[in-house]
TIGUDREN-764399 format. One record per residue: residue number from 1; residue in three letters; x, y, z of N, C-alpha, C in turn. Coordinates in steps of 0.05 Angstrom, whole numbers, plus 5000, padded with zeros to 4 digits. Example, Ala and Ser with C-alpha at 12.3 -4.5 7.8 and 13.67 -1.06 7.14 Angstrom:
<rs>
R   k   r  n_X  n_Y  n_Z ca_X ca_Y ca_Z  c_X  c_Y  c_Z
R   1 ALA 5264 4886 5156 5246 4910 5156 5264 4934 5156
R   2 SER 5257 4955 5142 5273 4979 5143 5258 5001 5157
</rs>
This chain:
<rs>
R   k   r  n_X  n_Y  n_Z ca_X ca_Y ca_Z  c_X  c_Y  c_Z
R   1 UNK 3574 7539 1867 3561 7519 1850 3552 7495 1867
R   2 UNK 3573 7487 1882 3566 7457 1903 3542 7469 1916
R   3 UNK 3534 7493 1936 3523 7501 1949 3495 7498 1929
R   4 UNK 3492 7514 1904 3464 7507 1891 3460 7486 1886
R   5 UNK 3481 7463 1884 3469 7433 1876 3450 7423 1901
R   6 UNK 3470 7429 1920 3467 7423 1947 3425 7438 1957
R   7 UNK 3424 7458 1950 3393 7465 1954 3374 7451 1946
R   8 UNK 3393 7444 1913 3362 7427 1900 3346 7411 1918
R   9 UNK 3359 7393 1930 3351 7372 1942 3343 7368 1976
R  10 UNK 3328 7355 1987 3327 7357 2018 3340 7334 2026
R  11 UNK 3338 7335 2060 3352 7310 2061 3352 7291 2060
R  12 UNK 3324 7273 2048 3318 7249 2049 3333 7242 2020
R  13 UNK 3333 7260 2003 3336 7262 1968 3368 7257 1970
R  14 UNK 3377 7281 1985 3409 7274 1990 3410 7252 1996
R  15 UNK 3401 7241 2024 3411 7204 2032 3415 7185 2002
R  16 UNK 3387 7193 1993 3382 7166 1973 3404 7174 1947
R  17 UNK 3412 7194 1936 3432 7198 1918 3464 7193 1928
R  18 UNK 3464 7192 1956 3492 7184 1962 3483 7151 1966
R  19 UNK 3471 7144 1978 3465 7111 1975 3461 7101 1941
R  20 UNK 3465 7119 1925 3462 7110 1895 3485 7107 1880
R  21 UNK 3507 7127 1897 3532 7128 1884 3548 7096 1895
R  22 UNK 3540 7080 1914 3554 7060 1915 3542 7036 1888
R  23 UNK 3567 7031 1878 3558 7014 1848 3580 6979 1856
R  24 UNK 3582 6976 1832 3588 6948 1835 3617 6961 1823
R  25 UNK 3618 6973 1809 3643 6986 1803 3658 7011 1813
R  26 UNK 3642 7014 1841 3651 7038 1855 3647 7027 1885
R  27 UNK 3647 7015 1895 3630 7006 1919 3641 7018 1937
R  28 UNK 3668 7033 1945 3668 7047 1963 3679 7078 1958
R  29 UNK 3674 7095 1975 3673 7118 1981 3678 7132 2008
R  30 UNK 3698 7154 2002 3711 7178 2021 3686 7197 2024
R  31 UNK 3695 7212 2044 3681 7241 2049 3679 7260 2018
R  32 UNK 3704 7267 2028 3712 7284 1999 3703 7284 1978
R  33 UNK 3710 7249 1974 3710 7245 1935 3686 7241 1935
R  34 UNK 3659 7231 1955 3630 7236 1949 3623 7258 1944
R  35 UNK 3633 7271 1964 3622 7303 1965 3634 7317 1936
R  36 UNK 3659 7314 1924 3656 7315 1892 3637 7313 1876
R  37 UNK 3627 7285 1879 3613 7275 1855 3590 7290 1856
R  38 UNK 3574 7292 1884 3549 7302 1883 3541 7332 1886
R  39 UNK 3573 7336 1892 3565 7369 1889 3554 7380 1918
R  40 UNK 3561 7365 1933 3547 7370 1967 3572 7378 1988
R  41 UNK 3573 7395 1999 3583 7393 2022 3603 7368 2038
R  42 UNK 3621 7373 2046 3640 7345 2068 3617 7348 2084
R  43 UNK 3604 7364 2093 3597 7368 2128 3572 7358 2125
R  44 UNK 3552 7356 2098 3534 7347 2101 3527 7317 2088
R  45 UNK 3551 7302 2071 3560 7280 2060 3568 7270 2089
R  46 UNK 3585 7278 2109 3591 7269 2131 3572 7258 2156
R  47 UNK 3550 7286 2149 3526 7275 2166 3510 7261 2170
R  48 UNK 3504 7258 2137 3485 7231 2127 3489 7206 2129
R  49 UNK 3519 7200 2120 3534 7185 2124 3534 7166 2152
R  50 UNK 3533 7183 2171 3539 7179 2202 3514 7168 2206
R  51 UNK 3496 7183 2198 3462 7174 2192 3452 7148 2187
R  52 UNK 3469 7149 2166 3455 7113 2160 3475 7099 2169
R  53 UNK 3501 7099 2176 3513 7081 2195 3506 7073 2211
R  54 UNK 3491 7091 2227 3475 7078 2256 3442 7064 2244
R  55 UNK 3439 7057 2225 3418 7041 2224 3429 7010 2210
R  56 UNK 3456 7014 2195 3476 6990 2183 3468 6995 2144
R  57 UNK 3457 7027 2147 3455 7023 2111 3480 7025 2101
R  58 UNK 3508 7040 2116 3532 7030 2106 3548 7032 2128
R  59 UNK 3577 7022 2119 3591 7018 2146 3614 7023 2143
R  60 UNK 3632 7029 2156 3659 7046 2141 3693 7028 2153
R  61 UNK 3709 7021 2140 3731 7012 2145 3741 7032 2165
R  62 UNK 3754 7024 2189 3765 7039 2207 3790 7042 2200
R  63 UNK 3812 7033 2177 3842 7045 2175 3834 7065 2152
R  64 UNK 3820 7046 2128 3819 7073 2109 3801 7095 2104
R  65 UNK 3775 7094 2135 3756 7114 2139 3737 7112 2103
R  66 UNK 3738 7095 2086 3728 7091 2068 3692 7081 2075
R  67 UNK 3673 7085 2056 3649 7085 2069 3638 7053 2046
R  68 UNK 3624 7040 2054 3614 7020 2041 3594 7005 2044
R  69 UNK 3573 6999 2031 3546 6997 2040 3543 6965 2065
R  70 UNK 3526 6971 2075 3514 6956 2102 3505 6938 2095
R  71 UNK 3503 6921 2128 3490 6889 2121 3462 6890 2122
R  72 UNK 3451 6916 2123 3418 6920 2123 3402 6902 2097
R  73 UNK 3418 6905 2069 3414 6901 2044 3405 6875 2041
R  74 UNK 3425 6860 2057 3415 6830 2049 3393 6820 2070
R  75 UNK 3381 6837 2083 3354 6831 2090 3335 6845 2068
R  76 UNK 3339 6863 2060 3316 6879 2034 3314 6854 2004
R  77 UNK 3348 6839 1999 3347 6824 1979 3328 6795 1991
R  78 UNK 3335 6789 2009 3316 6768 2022 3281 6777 2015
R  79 UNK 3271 6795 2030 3253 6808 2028 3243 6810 1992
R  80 UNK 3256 6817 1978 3257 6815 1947 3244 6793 1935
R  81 UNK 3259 6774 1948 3265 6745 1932 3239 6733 1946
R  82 UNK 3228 6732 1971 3208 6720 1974 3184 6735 1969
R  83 UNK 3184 6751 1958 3159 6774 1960 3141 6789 1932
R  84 UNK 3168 6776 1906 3168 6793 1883 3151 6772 1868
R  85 UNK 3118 6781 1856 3109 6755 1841 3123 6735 1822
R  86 UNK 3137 6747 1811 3153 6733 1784 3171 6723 1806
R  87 UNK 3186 6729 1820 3202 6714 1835 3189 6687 1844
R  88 UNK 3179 6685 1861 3155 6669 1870 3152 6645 1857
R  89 UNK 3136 6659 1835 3129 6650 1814 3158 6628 1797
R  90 UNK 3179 6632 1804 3199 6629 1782 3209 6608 1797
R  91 UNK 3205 6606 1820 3221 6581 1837 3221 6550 1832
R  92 UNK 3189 6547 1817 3179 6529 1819 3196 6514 1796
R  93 UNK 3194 6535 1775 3210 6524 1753 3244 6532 1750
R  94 UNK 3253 6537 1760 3279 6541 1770 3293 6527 1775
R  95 UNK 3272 6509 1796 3275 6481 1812 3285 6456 1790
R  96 UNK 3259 6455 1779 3250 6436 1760 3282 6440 1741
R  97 UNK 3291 6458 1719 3316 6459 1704 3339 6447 1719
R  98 UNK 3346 6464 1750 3369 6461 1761 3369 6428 1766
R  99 UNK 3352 6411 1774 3351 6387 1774 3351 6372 1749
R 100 UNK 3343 6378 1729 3345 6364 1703 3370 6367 1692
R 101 UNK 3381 6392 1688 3408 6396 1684 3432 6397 1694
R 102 UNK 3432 6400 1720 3443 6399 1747 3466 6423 1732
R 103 UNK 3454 6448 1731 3469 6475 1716 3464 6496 1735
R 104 UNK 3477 6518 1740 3464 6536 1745 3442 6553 1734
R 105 UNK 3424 6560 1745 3403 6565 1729 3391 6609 1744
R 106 UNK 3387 6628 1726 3386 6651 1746 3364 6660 1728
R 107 UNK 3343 6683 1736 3320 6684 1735 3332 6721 1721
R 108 UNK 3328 6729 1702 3337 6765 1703 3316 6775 1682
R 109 UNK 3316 6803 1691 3300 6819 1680 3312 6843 1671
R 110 UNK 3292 6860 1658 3315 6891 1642 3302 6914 1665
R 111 UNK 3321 6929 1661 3324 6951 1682 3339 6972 1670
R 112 UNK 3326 6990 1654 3338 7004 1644 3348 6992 1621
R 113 UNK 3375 7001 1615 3391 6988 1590 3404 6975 1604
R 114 UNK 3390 6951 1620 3416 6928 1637 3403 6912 1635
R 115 UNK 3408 6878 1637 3400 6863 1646 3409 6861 1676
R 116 UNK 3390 6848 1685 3397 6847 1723 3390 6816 1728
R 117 UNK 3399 6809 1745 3388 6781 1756 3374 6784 1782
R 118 UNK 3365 6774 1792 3342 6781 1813 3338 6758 1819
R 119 UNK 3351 6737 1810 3342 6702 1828 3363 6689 1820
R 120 UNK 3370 6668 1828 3391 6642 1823 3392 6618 1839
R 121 UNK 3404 6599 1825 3400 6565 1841 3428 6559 1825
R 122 UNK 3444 6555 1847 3472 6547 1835 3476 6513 1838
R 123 UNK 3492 6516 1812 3494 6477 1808 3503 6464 1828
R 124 UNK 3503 6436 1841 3514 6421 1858 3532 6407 1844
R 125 UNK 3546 6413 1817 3573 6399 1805 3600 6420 1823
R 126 UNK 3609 6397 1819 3638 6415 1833 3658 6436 1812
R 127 UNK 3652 6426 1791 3656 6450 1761 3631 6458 1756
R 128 UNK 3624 6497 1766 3602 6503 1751 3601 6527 1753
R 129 UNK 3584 6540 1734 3592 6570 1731 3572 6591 1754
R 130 UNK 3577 6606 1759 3569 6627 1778 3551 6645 1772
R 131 UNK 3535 6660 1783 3513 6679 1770 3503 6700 1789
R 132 UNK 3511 6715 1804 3512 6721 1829 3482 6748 1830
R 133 UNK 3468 6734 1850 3446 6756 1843 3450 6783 1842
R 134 UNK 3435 6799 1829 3447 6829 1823 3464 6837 1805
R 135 UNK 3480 6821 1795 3495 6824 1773 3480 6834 1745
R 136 UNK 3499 6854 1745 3486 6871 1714 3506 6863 1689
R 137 UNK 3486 6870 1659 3502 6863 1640 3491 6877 1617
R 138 UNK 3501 6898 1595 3490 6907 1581 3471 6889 1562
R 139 UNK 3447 6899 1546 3435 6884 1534 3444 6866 1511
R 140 UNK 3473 6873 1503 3483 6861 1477 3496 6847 1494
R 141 UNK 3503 6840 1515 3525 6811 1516 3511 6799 1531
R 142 UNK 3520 6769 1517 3508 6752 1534 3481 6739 1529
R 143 UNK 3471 6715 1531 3446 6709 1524 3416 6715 1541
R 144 UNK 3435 6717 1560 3403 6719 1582 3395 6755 1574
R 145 UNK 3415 6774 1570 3420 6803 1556 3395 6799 1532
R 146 UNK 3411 6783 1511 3401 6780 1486 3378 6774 1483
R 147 UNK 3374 6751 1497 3352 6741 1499 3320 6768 1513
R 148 UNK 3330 6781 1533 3308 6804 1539 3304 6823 1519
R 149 UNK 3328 6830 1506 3326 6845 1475 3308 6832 1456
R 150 UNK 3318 6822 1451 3302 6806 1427 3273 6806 1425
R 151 UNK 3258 6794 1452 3242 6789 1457 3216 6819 1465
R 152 UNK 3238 6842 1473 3220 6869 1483 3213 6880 1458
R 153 UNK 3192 6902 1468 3170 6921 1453 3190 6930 1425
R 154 UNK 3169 6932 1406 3191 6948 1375 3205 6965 1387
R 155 UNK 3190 6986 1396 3191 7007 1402 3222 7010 1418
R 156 UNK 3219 6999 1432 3241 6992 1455 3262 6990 1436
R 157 UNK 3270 6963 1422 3290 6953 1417 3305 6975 1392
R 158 UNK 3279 6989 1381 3288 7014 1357 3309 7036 1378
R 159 UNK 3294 7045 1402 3309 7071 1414 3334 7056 1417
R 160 UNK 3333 7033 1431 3360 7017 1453 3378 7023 1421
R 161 UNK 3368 7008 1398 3393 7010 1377 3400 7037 1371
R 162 UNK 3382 7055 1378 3397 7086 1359 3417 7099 1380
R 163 UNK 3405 7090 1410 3419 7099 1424 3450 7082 1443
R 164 UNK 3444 7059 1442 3476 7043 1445 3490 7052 1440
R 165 UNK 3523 7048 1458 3546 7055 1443 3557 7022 1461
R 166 UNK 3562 7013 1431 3574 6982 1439 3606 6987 1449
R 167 UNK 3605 6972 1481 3631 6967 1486 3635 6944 1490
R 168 UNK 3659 6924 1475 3664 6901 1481 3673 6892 1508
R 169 UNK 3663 6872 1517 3667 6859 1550 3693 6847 1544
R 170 UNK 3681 6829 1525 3710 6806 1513 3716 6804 1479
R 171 UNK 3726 6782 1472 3739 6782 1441 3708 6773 1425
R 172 UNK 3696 6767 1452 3673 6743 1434 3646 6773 1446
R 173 UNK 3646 6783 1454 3624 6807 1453 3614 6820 1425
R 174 UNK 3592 6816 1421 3584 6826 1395 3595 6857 1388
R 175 UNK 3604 6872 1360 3621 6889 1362 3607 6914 1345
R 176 UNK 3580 6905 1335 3562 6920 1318 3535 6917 1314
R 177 UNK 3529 6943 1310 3497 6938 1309 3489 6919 1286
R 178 UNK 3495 6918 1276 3483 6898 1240 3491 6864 1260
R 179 UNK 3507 6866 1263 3509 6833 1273 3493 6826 1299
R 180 UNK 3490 6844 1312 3468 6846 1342 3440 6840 1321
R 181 UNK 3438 6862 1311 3407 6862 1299 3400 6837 1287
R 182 UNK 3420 6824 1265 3417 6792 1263 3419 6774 1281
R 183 UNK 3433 6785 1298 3426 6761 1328 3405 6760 1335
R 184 UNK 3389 6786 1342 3360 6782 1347 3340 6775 1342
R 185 UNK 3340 6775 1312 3329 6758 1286 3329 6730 1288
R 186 UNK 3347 6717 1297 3354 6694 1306 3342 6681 1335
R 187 UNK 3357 6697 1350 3336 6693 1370 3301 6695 1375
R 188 UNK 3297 6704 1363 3263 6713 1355 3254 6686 1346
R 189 UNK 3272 6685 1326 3256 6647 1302 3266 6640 1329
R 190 UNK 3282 6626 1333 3288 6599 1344 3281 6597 1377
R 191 UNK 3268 6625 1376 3260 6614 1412 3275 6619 1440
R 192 UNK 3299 6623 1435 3320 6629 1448 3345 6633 1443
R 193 UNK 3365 6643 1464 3395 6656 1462 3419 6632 1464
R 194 UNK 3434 6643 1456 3451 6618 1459 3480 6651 1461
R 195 UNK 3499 6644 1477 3520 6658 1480 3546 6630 1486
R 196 UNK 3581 6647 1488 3596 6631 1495 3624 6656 1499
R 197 UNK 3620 6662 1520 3648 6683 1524 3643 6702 1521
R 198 UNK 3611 6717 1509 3612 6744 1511 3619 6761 1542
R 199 UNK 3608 6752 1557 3613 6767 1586 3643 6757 1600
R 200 UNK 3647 6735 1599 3663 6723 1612 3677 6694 1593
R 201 UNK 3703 6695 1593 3715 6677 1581 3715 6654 1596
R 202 UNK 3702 6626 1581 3701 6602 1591 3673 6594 1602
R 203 UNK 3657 6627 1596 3622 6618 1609 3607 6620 1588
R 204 UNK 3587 6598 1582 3570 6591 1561 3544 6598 1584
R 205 UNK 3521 6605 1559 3499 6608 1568 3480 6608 1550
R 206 UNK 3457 6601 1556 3429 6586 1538 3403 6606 1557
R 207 UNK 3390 6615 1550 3369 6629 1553 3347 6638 1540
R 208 UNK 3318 6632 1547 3289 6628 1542 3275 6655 1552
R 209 UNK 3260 6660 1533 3232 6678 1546 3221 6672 1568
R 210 UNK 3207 6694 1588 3189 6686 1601 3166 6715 1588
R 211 UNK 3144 6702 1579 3123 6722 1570 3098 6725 1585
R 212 UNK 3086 6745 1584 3061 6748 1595 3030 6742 1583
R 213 UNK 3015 6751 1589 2983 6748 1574 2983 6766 1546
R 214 UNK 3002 6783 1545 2995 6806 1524 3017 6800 1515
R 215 UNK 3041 6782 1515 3059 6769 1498 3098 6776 1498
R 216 UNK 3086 6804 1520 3104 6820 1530 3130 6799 1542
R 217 UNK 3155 6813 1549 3174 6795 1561 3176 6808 1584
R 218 UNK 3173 6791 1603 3174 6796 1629 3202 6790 1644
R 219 UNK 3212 6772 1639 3230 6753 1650 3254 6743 1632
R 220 UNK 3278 6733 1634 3278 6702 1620 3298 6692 1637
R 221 UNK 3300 6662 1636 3312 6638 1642 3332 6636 1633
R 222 UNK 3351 6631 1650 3378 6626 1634 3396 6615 1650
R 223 UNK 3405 6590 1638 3433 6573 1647 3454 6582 1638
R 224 UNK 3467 6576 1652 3509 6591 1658 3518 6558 1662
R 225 UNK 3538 6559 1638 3547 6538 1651 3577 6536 1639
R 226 UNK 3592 6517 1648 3626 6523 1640 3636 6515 1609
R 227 UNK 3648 6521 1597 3643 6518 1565 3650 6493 1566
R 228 UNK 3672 6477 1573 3680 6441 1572 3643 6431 1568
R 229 UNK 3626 6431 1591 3597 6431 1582 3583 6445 1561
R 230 UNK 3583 6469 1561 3566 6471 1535 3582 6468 1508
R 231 UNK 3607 6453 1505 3620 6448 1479 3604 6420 1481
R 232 UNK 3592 6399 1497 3581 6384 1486 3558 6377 1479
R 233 UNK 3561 6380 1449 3538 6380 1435 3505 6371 1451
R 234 UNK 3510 6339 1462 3483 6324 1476 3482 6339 1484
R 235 UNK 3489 6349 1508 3494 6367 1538 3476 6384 1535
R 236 UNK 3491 6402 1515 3476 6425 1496 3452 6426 1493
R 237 UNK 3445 6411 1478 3418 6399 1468 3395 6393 1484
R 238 UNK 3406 6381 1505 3389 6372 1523 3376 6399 1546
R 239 UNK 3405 6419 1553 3400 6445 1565 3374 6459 1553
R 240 UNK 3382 6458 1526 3361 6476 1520 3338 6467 1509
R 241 UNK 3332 6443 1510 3312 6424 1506 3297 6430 1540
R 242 UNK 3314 6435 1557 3293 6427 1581 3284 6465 1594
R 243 UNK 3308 6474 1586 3297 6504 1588 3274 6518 1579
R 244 UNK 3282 6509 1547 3254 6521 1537 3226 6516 1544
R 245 UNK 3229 6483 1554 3196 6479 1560 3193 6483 1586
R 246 UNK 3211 6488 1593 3204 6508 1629 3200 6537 1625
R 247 UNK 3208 6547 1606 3194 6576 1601 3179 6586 1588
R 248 UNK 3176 6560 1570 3142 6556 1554 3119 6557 1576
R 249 UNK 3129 6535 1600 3102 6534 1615 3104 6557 1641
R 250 UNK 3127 6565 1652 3120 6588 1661 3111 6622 1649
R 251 UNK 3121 6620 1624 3099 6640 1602 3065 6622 1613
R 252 UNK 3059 6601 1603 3035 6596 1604 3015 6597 1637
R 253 UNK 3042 6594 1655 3032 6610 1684 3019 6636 1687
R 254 UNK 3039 6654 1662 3036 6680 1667 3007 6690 1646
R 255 UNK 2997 6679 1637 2976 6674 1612 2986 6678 1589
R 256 UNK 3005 6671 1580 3010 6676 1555 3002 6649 1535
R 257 UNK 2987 6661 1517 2974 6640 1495 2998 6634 1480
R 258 UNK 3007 6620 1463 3027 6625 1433 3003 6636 1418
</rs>
């Protein structure tokens, strides 16, 4: 059986499926227990392996022979960040929030059934919440999540609901589709997300559309910040007073009419 998995593919196909099995919740890997998952060979999980070590796509602990991805990456995320239009594009106003609110502020988009982040500008307060680029989050938690839901194709948001299986992150993670689907409802009128502990206990977050010419959601904006701040009300107010009209006018970058 390993041996026919093993044909399907050549070797460039093999590299890129063992470079796929390192996750944020798996990040490292043996000979063996790779060669499990994918159904390949030790000898040829071993060779590939050895393969991209010598270019730094991963690099392996010398006591526990454990394999773990390379410092190649954070030249490709560099490369990302200065190169991706919406990225680019998103700095300008990124800028503009993180200085008005002096918050963390991170830039994410949907990928699949995930939200991802793909940009960030962390606060210069010495209390402030974190947002680490790359970080994934299902579409129901969380506002910067919520907020790309809400805002995507019917079409979209009909399959995402028939096909979800809600798992709670925390106490405060939404726990059903009927109360998600009114969240979205909500979010839709009022323009934006508002969360507080769905992903993480003690992290509040506020997040805005970013839309295109055809009205689509491309983007959205969203501040993280520590709940002591977003429990106060002004604070509050003022966050999402200055968010939204930074993603009003970067929608209006992107041509979007209202």
């Amino acid at each position: 059986m390993k041996q026919d998995t093993e044909k399907k593919y050549n070797s460039i196909e093999k590299a890129i499926r063992i470079l796929l099995e390192f996750k944020e919740e798996k990040p490292d890997w043996g000979v063996r227990e790779l060669s499990q998952e994918l159904g390949f060979s030790p000898a040829t999980v071993q060779r590939i392996l050895q393969t991209l070590k010598a270019s730094d796509f991963v690099d392996q602990d010398p006591q526990s022979r454990q394999y773990f991805l390379g410092n190649v990456f954070y030249r490709f995320i560099q490369t990302l960040n200065s190169s991706t239009r919406i990225n680019r594009a998103a700095r300008r106003y990124m800028g503009t929030v993180a200085t008005q609110t002096r918050e963390t502020i991170h830039l994410n988009i949907v990928d699949g059934e995930d939200r991802i982040c793909i940009s960030t500008m962390e606060s210069t307060r010495n209390l402030r919440a974190g947002m680490p680029m790359g970080h994934r989050s299902p579409l129901y938690a969380g506002a910067s999540a919520k907020c790309l839901l809400a805002f995507s194709p019917p079409d979209f948001i009909k399959n995402y609901m028939e096909e979800i299986s809600i798992k709670a992150i925390t106490d405060n993670t939404i726990s059903n589709l009927n109360t998600l689907e009114k969240e979205l409802k909500t979010i839709r009128a009022q323009g934006y997300a508002v969360s507080l502990g769905e992903r993480t206990q003690g992290l509040g977050s506020i997040s805005a559309p970013v839309l295109d010419h055809t009205g689509t959601v491309q983007a959205s904006l969203s501040l993280a910040l520590p709940e002591i701040r977003f429990s106060d009300p002004d604070h509050l107010k003022s966050c999402v007073s200055i968010l939204v009209e930074a993603a009003g006018s970067f929608s209006s970058a992107m041509g979007f009419i209202p």
